[in-house]
N, C-alpha and C positions, 0 to 999 in steps of 0.2 A: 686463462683463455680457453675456450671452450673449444674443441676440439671437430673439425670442418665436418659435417654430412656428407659420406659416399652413397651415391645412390648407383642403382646397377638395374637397369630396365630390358627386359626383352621384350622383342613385338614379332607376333607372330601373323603372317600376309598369308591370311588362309585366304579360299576362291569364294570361301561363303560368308566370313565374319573375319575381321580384322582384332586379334585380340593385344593388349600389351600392359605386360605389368612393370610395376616398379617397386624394390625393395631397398632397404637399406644397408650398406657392411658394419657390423655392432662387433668389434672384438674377434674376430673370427667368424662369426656367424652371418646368415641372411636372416633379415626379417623382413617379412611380406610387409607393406605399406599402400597398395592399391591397385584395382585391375578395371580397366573398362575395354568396352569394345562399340565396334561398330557395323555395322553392313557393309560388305566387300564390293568395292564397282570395279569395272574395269578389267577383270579377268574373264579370260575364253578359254575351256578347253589346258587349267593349270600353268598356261604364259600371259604376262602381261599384253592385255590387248590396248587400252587405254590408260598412260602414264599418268595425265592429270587426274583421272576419275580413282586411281590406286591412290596417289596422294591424298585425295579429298576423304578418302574413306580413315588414311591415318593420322592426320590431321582431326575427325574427328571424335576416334578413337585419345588420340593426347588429350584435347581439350577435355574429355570426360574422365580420363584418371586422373589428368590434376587436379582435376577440381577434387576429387574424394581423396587424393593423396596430401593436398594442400602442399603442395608440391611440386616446381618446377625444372624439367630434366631435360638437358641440351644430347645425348645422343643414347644409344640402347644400341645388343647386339640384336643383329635379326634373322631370320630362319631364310631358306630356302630350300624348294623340294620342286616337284611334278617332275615331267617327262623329259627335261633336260638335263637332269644329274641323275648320274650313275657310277660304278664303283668297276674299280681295274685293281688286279695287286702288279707290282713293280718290285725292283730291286732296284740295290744301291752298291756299288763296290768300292773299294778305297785298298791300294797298293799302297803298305807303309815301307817300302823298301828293305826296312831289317828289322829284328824283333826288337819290339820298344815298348813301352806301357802304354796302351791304350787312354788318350786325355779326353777332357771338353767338346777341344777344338775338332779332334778328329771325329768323331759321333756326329757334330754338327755339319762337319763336309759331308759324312757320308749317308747322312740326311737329303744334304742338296743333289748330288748328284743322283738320289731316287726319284727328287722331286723332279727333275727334270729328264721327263720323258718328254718322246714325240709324242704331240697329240695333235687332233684333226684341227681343221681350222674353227675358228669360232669354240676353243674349247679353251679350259684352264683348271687349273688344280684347286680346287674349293679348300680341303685338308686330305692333311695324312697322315696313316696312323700306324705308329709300328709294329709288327707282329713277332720277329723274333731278331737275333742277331746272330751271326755265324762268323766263329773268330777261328781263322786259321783252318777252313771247313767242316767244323765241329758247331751243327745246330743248336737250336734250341736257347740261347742266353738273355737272359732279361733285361740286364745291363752290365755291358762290357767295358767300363770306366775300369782303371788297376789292374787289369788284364796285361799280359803279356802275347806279341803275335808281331807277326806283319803283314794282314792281310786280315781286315774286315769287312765284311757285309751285312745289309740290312734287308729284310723281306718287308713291305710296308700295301697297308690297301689307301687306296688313293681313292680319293673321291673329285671328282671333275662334274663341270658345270659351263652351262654356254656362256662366252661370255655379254654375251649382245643382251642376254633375259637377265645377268649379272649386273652388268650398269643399269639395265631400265630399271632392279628392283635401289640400287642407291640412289637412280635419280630421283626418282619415286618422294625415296622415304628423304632425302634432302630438301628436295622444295616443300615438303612437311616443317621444316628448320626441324628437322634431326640431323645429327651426323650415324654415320654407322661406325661402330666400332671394330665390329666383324661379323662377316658373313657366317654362317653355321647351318651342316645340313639338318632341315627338319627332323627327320629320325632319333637321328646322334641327340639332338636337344630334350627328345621326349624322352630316351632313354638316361638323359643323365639328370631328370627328374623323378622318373618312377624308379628307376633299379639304385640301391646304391651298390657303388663299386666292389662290395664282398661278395655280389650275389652275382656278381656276373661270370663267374669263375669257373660255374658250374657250366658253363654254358647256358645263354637266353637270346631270346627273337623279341623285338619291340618292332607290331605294324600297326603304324602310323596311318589312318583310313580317313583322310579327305574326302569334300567333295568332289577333287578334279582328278584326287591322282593317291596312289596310297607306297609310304616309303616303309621300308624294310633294311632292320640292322641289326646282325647277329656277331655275341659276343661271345670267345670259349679261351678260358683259360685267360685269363685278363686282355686278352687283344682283339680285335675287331677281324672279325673274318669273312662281313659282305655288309655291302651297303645298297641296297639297289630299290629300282621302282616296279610295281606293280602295275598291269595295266589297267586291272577293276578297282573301280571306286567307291565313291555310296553314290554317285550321280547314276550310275548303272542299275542299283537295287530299283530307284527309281523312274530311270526308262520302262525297265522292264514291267512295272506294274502298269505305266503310261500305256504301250504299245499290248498287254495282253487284258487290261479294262477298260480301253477305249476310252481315257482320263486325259487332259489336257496336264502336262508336264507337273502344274502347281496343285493341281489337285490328287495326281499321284502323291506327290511328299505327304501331302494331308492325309493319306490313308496309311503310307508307311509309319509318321510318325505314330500316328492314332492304334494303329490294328496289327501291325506290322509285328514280324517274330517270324528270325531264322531257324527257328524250330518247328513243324508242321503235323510229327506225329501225337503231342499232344491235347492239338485243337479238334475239341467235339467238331461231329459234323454237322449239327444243327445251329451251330450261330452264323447267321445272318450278319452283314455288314451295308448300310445303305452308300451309295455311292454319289459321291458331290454331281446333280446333273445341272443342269441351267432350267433357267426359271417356266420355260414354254414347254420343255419336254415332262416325261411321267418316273417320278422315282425310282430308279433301278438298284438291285441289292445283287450281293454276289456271297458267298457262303465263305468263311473269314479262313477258314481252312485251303481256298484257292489260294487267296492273296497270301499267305504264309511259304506255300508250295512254288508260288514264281520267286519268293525273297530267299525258299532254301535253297532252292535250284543255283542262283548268281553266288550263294554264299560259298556254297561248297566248289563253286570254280573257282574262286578268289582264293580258298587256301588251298588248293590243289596247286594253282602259282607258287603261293609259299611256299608247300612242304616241296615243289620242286626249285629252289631255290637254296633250300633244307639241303637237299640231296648235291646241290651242285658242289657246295663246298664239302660233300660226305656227314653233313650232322644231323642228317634225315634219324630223328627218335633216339638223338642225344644229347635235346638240350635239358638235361634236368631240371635248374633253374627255371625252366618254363616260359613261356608264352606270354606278353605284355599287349593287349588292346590298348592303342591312344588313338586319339582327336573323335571328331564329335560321330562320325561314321562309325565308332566302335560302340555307339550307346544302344544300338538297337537290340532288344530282347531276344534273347536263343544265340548270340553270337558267337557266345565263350563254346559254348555245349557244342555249337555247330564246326567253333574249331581244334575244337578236342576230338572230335570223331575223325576230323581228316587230319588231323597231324599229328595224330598219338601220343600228346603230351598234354599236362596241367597248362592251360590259359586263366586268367584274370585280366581286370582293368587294370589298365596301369595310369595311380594316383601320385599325386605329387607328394613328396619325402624330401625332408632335410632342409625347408624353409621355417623359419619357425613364424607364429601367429597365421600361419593358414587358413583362411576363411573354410568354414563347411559347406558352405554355397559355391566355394569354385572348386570341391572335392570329385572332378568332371576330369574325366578323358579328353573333355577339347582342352581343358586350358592347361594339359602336360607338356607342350609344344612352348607354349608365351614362360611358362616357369622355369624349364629349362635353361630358355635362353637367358634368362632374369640370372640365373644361377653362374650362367658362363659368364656371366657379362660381370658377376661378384668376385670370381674368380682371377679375372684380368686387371680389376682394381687394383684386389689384394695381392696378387702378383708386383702389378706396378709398385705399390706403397714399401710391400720390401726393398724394392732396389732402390727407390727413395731415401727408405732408412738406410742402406748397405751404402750407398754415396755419401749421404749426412758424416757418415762415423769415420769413411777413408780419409773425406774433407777435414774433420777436425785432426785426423790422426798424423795427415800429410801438414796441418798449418802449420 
């Protein structure tokens, strides 16, 4: 008897393009099996503005990966990001009365009592992730199972999310007939596409540059030490060319995609660029070295954010590991150079790793976000299927 297909799909509800893939669990492994996407309705300003018009867009996103995947998938894990989720660290404390060996159960309590902080209304705990354990007030422990103590603690960074933009993103993607499996911050998902887990050790920053909204998550020493939103986006690169070229909103992107580079000191200063006018007025040009000089300007405020954000948690020019660009706001030319110079570390794109059959055509900083999630979503499978088998074997060993 042939053995059932696991598939493990992530969809990624970007504000510009709705992407989602579908892989398969082979023996331990992922393999890529199909991606489509679609045009994004429905979103304002990185919150759902319009529920049906979000659905319609993933809806039409499904219909186009099954079709190339030949393949039909009843749920996927899904991203969320913008100006709603943000990162707290918290603790967790647990009085064991006397000194006793550290078990399971207790790790698992003193998880829940982290996770339950006050939080403001309309908020809730997306995930959390632990940073160290302190047994007996003795920092620093990885994992405190076999341990002896009476008295543990966990230091953990929390990531919270509204919950009102939380349901609109399941109702969304349910009247799509998905289910969600789980909710996952955008960031977290790019990074656990582009970095694998050795390299995070060193310390590394994965920004995640939407159109509405750009997430940020820095890792040192195997633990997650911020997760948070940026306020500049790539919709910003292109105001700013809109409001300093006298360009109607759509015909800015046309010039940033086109001519556009966060770098300025390279462009001679005799190239000319003609500028999209309407049909009754007379051709106007503008010198390409302008329009480079308003995309460095926005550039270098937006890691100035970063590298203070760097500084908040103190790893301002410590993360060796380096710099990771994801989603489609990281493609623009000069970006890496322009955030090397403000935050004094090695940047690159960050590509997707560890799926295997990989297409070359989706080797793109936007689709680090939808792979990710694909990857988490392989993860929870194959989690599941153990404890499947771990039941199967008590069953036969209890009949």
């Amino acid at each position: 008897m042939a053995a059932k297909t696991i598939y493990a799909a992530g969809l990624d509800l970007g504000s510009r393009q709705t992407r989602l893939v579908i892989c398969t669990l082979e023996n331990g492994h992922v393999r890529f099996l199909g991606a489509g996407e679609a045009e994004s309705q429905g979103w304002s300003k990185g919150r759902i503005a319009d529920q049906q018009a979000v659905s319609g867009s993933v809806t039409a996103a499904l219909r186009e990966v099954e079709a190339r995947a030949g393949a039909s998938i009843e749920s996927a894990v899904v991203g969320m990001g913008g100006p709603t989720v943000r990162g707290a660290n918290g603790r967790g404390i647990l009085e064991l009365g006397y000194v006793q060996e550290i078990q399971q159960k207790d790790v698992n309590r003193v998880f829940d009592r982290a996770s339950r902080v006050q939080l403001m209304e309309d908020r809730m705990v997306l995930q959390l992730f632990p940073q160290d354990f302190v047994v007996d007030d003795h920092p620093g422990h990885r994992d405190p199972r076999k341990m002896l103590a009476s008295r543990l603690e966990v230091n953990v960074h929390l990531v919270t999310a509204s919950i009102q933009e939380h349901n609109a993103i399941i109702g969304a993607v349910n009247t799509a007939h998905l289910a969600v499996e789980e909710t996952v911050y955008e960031a977290l998902a790019s990074c656990y596409a582009a970095v694998l887990p050795e390299n995070r050790r060193e310390g590394i920053a994965v920004v995640d540059i939407g159109s509405h909204s750009t997430e940020l998550v820095i890792y040192y020493g195997d633990a997650m030490h911020l997760a948070s939103t940026v306020r500049i986006c790539g919709d910003h690169f292109t105001r700013d060319l809109a409001q300093g070229l006298c360009l109607s909103f759509e015909d800015a992107e046309l010039v940033k995609m086109e001519f556009g580079c966060a770098v300025s000191r390279d462009c001679p200063d005799n190239i000319a660029v003609e500028l999209p006018t309407p049909e009754d007025r007379q051709p106007r040009e503008v010198q390409r070295k302008i329009v480079n000089r308003i995309i460095e300007a926005r550039a270098e405020e937006l890691f100035r954010f970063v590298r203070g954000e760097f500084a908040r948690v103190g790893l301002d020019r410590s993360l060796i590991g380096g710099v990771f660009l994801t989603g489609a706001g990281a493609k623009m030319p000069g970006l890496c150079d322009a955030a090397e110079e403000v935050l004094q570390c090695q940047t690159r794109f960050g590509l997707t790793e560890g799926i295997m059959d990989w297409p070359a055509e989706f080797n793109d900083p936007a689709w680090c976000t939808a792979a990710g999630l694909a990857m988490y979503s392989a993860k929870l499978k194959e989690q599941a299927e153990l404890q499947k088998e771990q039941a199967t074997w008590i069953g036969k060993i209890l009949k």
